[in-house]
C-alpha positions in Angstrom: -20.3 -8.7 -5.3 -17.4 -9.5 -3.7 -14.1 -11.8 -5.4 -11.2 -12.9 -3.7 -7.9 -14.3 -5.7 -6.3 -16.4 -6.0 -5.6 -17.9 -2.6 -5.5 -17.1 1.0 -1.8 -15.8 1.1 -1.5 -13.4 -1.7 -5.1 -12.1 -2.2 -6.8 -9.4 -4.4 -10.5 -8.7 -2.6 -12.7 -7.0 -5.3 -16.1 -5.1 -4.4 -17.9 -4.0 -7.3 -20.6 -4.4 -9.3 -20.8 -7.1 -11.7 -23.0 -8.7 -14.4 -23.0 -12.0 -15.8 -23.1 -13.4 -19.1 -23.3 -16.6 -20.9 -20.7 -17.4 -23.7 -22.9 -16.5 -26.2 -24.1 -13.4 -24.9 -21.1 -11.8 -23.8 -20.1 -8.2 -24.9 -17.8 -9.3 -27.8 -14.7 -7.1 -26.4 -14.8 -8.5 -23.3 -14.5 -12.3 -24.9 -12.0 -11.2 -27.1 -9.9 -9.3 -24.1 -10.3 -13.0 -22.3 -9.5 -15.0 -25.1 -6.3 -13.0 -25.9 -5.2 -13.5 -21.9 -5.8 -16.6 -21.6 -5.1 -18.4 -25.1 -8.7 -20.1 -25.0 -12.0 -18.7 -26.3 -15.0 -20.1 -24.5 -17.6 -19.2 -27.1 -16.3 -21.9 -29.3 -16.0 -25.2 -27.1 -18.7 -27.5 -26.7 -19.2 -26.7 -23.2 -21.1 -23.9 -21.5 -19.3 -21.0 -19.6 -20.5 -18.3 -17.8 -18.3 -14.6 -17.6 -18.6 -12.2 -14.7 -17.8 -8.5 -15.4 -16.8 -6.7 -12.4 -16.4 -2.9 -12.2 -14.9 -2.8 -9.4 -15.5 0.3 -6.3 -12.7 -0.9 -3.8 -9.7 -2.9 -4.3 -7.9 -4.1 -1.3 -4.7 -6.2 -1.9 -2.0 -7.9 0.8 0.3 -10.5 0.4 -0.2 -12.7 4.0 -1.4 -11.4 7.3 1.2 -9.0 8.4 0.2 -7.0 5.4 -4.1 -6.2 6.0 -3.9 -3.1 7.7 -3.9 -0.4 4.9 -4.1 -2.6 1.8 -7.3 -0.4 0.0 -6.1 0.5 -3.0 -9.6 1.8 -4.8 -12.1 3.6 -3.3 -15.0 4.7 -4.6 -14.1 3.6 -7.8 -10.9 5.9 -8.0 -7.2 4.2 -7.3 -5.8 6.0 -4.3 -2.1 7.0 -4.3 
């Protein structure tokens, strides 16, 4: 899987693995992590919502165009210096 954010100018491309879960089936550390981020907790509004867990193998980040060559900053799963 593959996630890009937030936009097209300042950009964090993740490649990873990742799992889904539905509000009520998510690992209860992982909601709790997102509600304390984020100051809402899914699992309690009236609404569905779905979370996707990435463990991420490569991390590239840039900040516009001039910056793509050499923005890998995980490979493999290990941050590179």
């Amino acid at each position: 899987m593959r996630l890009a954010l937030p936009d097209t100018f300042d950009v964090l491309l993740l490649q990873g693995e990742a799992q889904r879960f539905d509000d009520q089936d998510v690992p209860r550390d992982a909601a709790d992590a997102f509600a304390a981020t984020f100051g809402r907790d899914p699992r309690t509004e009236d609404r569905p919502c779905l979370y996707i867990c990435v463990a991420p193998k490569t991390v590239r980040a840039w900040r516009g165009e001039a910056e793509l060559r050499g923005r890998v900053i995980m490979r493999d799963g290990a941050w590179l210096d």
